[in-house]
C-alpha positions in Angstrom: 18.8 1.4 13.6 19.0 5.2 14.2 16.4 7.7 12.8 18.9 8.8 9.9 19.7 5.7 9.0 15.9 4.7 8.7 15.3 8.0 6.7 18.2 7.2 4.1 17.2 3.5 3.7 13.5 4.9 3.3 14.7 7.7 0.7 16.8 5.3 -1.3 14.5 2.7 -1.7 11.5 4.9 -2.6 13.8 6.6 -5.2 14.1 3.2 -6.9 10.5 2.1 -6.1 9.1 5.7 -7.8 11.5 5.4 -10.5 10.6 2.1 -11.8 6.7 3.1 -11.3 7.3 5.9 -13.8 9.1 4.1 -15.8 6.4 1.8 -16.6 3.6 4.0 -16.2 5.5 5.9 -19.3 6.7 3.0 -21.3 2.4 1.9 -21.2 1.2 5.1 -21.9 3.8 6.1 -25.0 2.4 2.2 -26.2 -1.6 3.4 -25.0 -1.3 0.9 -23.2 -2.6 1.9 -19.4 -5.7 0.0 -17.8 -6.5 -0.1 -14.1 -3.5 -1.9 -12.3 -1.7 1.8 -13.4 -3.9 4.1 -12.2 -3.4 2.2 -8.8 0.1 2.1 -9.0 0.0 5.6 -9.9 -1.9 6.4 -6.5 0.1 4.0 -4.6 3.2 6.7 -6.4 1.0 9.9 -4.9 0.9 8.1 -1.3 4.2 6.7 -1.3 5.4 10.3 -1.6 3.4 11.5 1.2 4.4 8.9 3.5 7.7 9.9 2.9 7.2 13.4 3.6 5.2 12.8 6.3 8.8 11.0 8.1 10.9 13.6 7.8 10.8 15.2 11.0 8.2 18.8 11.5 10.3 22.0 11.6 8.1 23.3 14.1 7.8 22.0 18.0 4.6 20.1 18.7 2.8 21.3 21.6 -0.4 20.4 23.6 -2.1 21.6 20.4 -4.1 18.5 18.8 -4.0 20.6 15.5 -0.5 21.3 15.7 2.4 20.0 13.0 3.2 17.1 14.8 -0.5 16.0 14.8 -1.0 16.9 11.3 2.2 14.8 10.3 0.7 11.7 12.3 -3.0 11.8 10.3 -1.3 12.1 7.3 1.5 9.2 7.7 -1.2 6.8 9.3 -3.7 7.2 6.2 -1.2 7.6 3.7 0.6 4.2 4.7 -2.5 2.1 5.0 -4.1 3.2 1.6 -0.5 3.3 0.1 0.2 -0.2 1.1 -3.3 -1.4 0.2 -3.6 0.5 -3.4 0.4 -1.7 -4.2 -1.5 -5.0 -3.7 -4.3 -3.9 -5.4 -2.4 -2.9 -8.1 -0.2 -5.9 -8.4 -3.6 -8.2 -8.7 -4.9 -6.1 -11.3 -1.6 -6.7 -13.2 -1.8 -10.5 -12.9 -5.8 -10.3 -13.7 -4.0 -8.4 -16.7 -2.5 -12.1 -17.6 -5.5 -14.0 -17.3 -7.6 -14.9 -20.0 -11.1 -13.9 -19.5 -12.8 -17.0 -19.7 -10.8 -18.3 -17.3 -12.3 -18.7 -13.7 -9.6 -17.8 -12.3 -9.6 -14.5 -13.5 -13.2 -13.6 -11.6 -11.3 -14.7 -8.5 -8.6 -12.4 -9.2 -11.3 -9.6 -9.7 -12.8 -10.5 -6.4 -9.8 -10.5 -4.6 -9.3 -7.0 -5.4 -12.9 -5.8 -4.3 -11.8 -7.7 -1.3 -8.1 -6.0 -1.2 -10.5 -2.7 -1.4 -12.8 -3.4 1.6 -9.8 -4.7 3.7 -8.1 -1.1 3.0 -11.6 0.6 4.0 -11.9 -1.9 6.8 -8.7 -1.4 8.5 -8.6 2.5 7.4 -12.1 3.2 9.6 -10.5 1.3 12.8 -7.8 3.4 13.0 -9.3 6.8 12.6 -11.8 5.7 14.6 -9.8 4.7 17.3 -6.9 7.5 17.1 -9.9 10.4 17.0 -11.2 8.8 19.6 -8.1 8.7 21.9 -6.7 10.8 24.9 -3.4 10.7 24.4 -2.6 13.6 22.1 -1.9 15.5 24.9 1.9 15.3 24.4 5.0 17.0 22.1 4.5 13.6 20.2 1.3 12.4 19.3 0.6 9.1 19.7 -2.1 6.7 18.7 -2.4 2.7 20.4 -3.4 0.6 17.8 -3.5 -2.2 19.6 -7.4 -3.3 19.0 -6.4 -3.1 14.7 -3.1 -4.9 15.2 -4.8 -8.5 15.1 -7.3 -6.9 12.1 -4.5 -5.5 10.3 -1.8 -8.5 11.0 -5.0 -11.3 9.2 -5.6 -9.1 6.3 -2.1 -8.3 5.6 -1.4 -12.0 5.4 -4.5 -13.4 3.6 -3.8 -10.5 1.1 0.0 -12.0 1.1 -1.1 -15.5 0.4 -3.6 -14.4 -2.6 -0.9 -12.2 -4.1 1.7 -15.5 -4.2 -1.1 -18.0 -5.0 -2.8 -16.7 -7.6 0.4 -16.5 -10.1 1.4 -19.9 -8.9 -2.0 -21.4 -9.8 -2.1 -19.2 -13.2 1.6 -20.7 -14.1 -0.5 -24.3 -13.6 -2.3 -23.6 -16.8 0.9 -21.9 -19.1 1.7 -25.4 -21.3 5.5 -24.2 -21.1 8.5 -27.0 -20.3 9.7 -27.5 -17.0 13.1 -25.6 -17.4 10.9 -22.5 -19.2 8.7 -22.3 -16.3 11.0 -21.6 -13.8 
């Protein structure tokens, strides 16, 4: 796929991904009805934006200059798109801890899983500035980080994350006495 069309499919789809969020961020707050899974999905909103700014391409040529647009447009896509993703999953186990009842033991494993979702973000986050500050290779018109040494880090907690965000609504759906055909 080309540049533009990345840059249209990634405008279209956050359009309808920043739409919906304010949509329900308004429908809860007209019904005063906001708790912590929307203050999340209101900062995943704010970063969302940014990592979308931060793709359209720097008016200004990049030089040798480690300050320079390019750079800045790099630092800001790179932390923007790791707490972005990491504040959506948080969000979305806040809304299913939402769901379960609190005497339900389930719903202190929800709660842990998103301290957990929140020390994965901090522990993938301090890798990669780490290792980008860290790096020689901002010498050219496109900076350029490796990230090979977080891949692995990154690639585990993405999926573990994954699995918890599928799992835990399954198993919650376990307990609803619906029948069969209502379930699905």
């Amino acid at each position: 796929m080309s540049s533009t069309t990345n840059l249209v499919l990634s405008v279209v789809f956050f359009t309808i991904a920043s739409g919906s969020t304010t949509a329900r961020l308004c429908i809860r707050y007209r019904k005063q009805r906001l708790w912590w899974d929307d203050g999340w999905a209101i900062l995943t909103l704010i970063l969302s934006t940014l990592v979308d700014i931060a793709l359209f391409e720097a008016v200004f040529e990049a030089g040798s200059d480690p300050v320079s647009p390019k750079a800045a447009q790099f630092w800001l896509n790179v932390t923007s798109f790791t707490v972005g993703v990491w504040s959506a999953r948080i969000s979305l186990i806040l809304s299913v801890v939402r769901l379960i009842p609190p005497l339900f033991t389930l719903r202190r494993i929800s709660e842990w899983a998103a301290v957990l979702f929140f020390l994965m973000c901090v522990g993938i986050l301090i890798p990669k500035i780490y290792f980008c500050a860290s790096s020689l290779s901002w010498d050219g018109p496109v900076p350029v980080c490796r990230l090979e040494k977080v891949a692995i880090g990154e690639l585990i907690t993405d999926v573990l994350a994954d699995i918890t965000l599928v799992a835990i609504p399954i198993r919650l759906l376990g307990y609803v006495s619906l029948p069969k055909d209502k379930r699905r």
